[in-house]
Each structure stands twice: as C-alpha cells, then as structure tokens.
C-alpha positions in Angstrom: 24.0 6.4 15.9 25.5 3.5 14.0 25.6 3.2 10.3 23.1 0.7 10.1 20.2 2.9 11.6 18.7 5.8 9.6 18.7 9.1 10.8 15.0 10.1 12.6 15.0 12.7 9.7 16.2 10.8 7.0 13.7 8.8 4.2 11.9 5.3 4.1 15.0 2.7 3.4 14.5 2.5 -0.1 14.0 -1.3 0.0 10.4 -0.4 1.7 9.9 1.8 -0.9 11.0 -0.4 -4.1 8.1 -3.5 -2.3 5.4 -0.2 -2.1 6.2 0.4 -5.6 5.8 -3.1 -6.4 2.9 -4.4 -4.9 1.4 -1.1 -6.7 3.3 -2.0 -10.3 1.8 -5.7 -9.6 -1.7 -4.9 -8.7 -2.4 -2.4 -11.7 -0.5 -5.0 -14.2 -2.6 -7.6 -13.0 -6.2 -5.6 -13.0 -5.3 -5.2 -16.7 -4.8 -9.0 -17.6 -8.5 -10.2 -17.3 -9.5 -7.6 -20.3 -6.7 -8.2 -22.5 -7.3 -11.8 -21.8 -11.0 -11.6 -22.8 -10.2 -9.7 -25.5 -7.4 -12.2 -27.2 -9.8 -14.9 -26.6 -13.2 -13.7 -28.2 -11.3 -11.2 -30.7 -14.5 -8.6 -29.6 -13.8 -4.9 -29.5 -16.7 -3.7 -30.2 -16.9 -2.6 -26.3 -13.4 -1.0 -26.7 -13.3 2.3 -27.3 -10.5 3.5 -29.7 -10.4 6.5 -28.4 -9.7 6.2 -24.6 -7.1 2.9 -25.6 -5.5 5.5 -27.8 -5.6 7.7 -24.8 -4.2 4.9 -22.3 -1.8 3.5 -24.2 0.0 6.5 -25.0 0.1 7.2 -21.3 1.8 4.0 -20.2 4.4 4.3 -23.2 4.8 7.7 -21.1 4.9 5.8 -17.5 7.4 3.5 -19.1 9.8 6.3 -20.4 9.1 7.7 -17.2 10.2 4.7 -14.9 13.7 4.4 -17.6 14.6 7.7 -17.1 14.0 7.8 -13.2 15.3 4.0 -13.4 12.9 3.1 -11.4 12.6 -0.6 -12.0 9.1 -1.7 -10.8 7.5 1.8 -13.1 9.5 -0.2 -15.9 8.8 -3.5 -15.7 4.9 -3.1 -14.7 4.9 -0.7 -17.9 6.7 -2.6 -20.3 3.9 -5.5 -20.1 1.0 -3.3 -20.1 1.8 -1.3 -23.2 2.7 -4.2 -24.6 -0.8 -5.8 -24.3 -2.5 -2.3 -24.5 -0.8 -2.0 -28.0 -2.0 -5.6 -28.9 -5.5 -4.8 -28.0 -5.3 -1.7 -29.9 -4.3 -3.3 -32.9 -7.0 -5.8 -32.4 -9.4 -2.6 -32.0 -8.2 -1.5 -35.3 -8.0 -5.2 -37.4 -11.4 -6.0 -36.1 -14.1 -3.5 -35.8 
C-alpha cells in the first residue's frame, strides 16, 4: 500500500467528513434564516414562544462550546451565527411582547 491510499480498515478521509459536516452546518444555519428574518422585519413575537427559544438557544450556545472544544470548525461556525440570531430574537421576544 502506498501512503496516499487509506487502509481498507481505516476511517472516511477527513476531508469527506469536514463537506458532510458542512453541507449539514449549512443547511440547519440556513432553515433558521427565513424566521429570524421575518421576525427582524415585522418585530412580531407573539408566535414565539419564550420558552422553547429559551430552550433552543441555550442548546446551540452548547453546540457551539461543543464544536470549540472538539475544534470542529463547521459545529463552530454554523453555531456561532445561529445563537447569535437566536439570542437577537430572544431579546426581541422579551422587548416586544
């Protein structure tokens, strides 16, 4: 076997991997943009439930520790933007109801 080849036995090249986790980290960022949008635009949260954004954007801050610690870069960046317009709705939730 030469260098460049994997063994049979040994793991996806990690390039592979870091496009899987990126197309995922993309797609989930990008399913979030059309409610945060609606949301800055109108300023209505009365469909918002404090609660579950609570809930949710406690969990990404927790994804995005997550993805720092494992340095995993496409858990980061995906993160970082979400909780950072989950956090902006949530402070909308609370200015405006």
């Amino acid at each position: 076997m030469t260098d460049n080849q994997p063994s049979p036995s040994s793991p996806l090249p990690m390039t592979l991997i870091d496009i899987i986790g990126s197309v995922a980290a993309t797609l989930t960022t990008i399913s979030f943009l059309p409610q945060a949008w609606h949301t800055f635009h109108t300023k209505d949260v009365s469909g918002i439930s404090l609660g579950m954004y609570t809930v949710f954007t406690t969990g990404v801050a927790c994804w995005l520790v997550y993805g720092l610690l494992m340095d995993a870069w496409p858990i980061v960046i995906s993160n970082a933007i979400t909780v950072s317009l989950a956090a902006l709705i949530l402070l909308m939730k609370l200015r405006y109801r």
